[in-house]
DOROGU-706501 format. One line per field, with one value per residue (C-alpha): residue number from 0; x, y, z. Coordinates in Angstrom, 2 decimals. Each point is the difference from the previous one (the first is absolute). Example, Ala and Ser with C-alpha at 12.3 -4.5 7.8 and 13.67 -1.06 7.14 Angstrom:
n c(0:1)
east c(12.30:1.37)
north c(-4.50:3.44)
up c(7.80:-0.66)
//
This chain:
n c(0:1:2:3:4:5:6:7:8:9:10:11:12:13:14:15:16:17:18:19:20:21:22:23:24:25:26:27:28:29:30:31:32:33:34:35:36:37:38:39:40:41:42:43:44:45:46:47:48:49:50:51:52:53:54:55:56:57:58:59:60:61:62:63:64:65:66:67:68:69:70:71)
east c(-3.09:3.09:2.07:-1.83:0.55:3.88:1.30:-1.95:-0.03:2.24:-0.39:-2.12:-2.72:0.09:-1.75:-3.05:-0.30:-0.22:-2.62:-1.85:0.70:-1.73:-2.87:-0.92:2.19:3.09:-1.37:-2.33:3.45:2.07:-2.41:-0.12:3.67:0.09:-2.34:1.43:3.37:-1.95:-1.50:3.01:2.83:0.94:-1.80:2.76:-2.35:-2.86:-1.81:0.85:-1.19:-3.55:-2.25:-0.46:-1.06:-3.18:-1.39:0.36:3.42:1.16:-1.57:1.33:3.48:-0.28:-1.56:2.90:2.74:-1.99:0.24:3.71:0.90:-1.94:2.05:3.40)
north c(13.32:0.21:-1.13:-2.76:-1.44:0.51:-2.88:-2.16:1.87:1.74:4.22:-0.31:-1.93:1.34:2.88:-1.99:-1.75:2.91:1.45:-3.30:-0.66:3.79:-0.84:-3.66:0.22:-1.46:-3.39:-0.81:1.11:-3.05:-2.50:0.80:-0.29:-3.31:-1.22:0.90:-1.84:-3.09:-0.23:0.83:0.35:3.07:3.70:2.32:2.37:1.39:-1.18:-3.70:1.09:1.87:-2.20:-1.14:3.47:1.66:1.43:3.04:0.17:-1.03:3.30:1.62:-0.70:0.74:3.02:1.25:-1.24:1.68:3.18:-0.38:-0.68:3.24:1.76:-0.69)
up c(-12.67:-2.42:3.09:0.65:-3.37:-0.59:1.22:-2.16:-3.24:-2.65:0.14:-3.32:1.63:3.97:-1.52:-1.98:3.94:1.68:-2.06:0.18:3.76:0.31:-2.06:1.29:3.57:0.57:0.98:-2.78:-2.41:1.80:0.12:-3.74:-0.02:1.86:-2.21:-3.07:1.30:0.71:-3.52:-1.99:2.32:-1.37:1.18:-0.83:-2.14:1.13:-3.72:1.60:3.22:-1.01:-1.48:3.93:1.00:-0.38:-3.16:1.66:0.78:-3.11:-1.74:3.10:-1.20:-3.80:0.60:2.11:-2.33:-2.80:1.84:0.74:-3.19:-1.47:2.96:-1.80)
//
């Protein structure tokens, strides 16, 4: 999943993709992303790109970065 998402994002956000693309599937993650670009013409971030994703993956994600960051 990372992969899929480096040629469209910065290294900070690939990650936040991934996780989401795992959660939700890859598909659902870039529709998302397309959709986000055709309402603001800017999904660089995944906090630009999530409000178009389900509930679910959205806690999905924050969980995981709050884990990671209790890691460091």
């Amino acid at each position: 999943m990372y992969r899929r998402w480096w040629k469209k994002l910065s290294k900070g956000q690939q990650l936040k993709f991934a996780f989401a693309s795992y959660n939700a599937g890859y598909n659902r993650v870039e529709r998302a992303f397309r959709q986000a670009r055709e309402s603001d013409q800017q999904a660089e971030a995944w906090e630009q790109v999530a409000p178009f994703t389900p509930p679910e993956t959205r806690n999905y994600v924050l969980r995981i970065q709050a884990l990671m960051k209790g890691a460091k």
